[in-house]
Structures are given as C-alpha cells and as structure tokens.
C-alpha positions, 0 to 999 in steps of 0.5 A: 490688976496689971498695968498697960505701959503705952510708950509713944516714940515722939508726943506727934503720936499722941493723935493716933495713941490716945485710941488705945488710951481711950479703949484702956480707960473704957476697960477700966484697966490702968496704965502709964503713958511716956514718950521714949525714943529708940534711937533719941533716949535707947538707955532710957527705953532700956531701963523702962522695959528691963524694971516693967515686970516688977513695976506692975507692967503686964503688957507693953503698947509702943507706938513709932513712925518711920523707921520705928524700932521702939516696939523693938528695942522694948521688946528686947529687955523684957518678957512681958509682950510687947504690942507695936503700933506702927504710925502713919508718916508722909514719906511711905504711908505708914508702910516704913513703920510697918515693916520695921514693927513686924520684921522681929528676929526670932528671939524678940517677937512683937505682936503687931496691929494695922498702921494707926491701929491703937484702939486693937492694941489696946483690945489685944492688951486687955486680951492678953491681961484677960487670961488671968483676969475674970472680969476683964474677959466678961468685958470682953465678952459684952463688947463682942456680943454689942458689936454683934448686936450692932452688926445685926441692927445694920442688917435689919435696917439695911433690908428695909431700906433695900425693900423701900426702893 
C-alpha cells in the first residue's frame, strides 16, 4: 500500500494535523509526518516532493497557515496529488490560508479542504488511494453506511423527544 506524506509548515500545526493522523492510522493506511517549510527550508520540501513517488508516497497532505504555500511549492515538484490543509491563524481567521491553498495556477492544482479540515484530507487521501485499493474502498464504504446509521438514530431519537413535549 502506498504511503501518506503529511507535511506540516511549522510543529504549531501539529494541534489541527493530528486529525488527519488519527483518521490515516484508523484506516490503517501508512504514513510519514515532516515539518518542512515553503519559504524557511523551500530546497528541503523540493526534494521531498521531487523523490515522494518513488519512496512510496501515493498521496500528499500539507497543512500551513498564513500565507501558506507549502501545499503549493509540493505540488509543484511532483505528480502525485497534493491535498492543502489551510490552518486557522489570529490575523484573517484562517481566510489568508485559504486563499493562498486554493488559488493554484493551472498546471499545479492542489485539492483543497475547509480551514482546519484534516480529518477530510485524510478521508480524501484514503479516497484517492482507494481507487486501486479493494480493502480501502470497503472501509470506506462501512464508514459511510455508519455515519448514515448514526444520522438515522438522531433521527429517531429526535421524534421522540419532539413527541415527549
């Protein structure tokens, strides 16, 4: 199975990318996580997406506030997707980060989840692995039918109580 690359832009991210972690080990699907900085260390993150393909990486998750180009610049040297996380910080709310995540030149597109989403990144990595992964796809499946199954419980104990008043 291939591997999840989750790169973080500073180790502050860690609180909001250890969501995705979570959700990657509950899928059993491995991964790597590196801090790696678009602007601090731009050789280092180069060199990481440029060797991803052939050191097992089938997808990349990378999470950055502020002016957050690191989803970006990994895009940029490789093939494989690259999945942004933009992260939450004091000075636009999180907005900043959005914008700079989602406003990709044609060419280097990076798949882009909601201000502090990791737990979807990583579903939409498993996703994506899943096309070529039998097992994955069945997991992905039984999480779907659960959330439905849990949705329909709230229901149900929802009419009761709107019946109790």
């Amino acid at each position: 199975m291939k591997k999840v690359a989750v790169i973080m832009g500073s180790d502050s991210d860690f609180k909001v990318v250890q969501k995705a972690i979570l959700k990657l080990k509950e899928f059993g699907v491995p991964y790597e996580v590196h801090v790696m900085s678009a602007h601090r260390t731009p050789d280092e993150a180069a060199q990481f997406s440029k060797n991803a393909k052939k050191n097992g990486f089938g997808v990349i998750i990378a999470a950055a506030g502020m002016a957050a180009h690191l989803a970006g610049v990994l895009a940029a040297h490789t093939t494989l997707p690259v999945i942004g996380i933009p992260i939450k910080s004091a000075a636009f709310d999180g907005m900043d980060a959005l914008l700079a995540t989602v406003m990709m030149p044609t060419g280097i597109p990076v798949s882009t989840v909601a201000v502090d989403g990791a737990a979807n990144a990583a579903i939409l990595a498993v996703e994506m692995l899943a096309l070529s992964d039998d097992t994955l796809d069945k997991k992905l499946e039984d999480m779907k039918l659960e959330m439905a199954q849990g949705v329909a419980k709230k229901d149900a104990d929802m009419q009761r109580k709107a019946m109790e008043l």
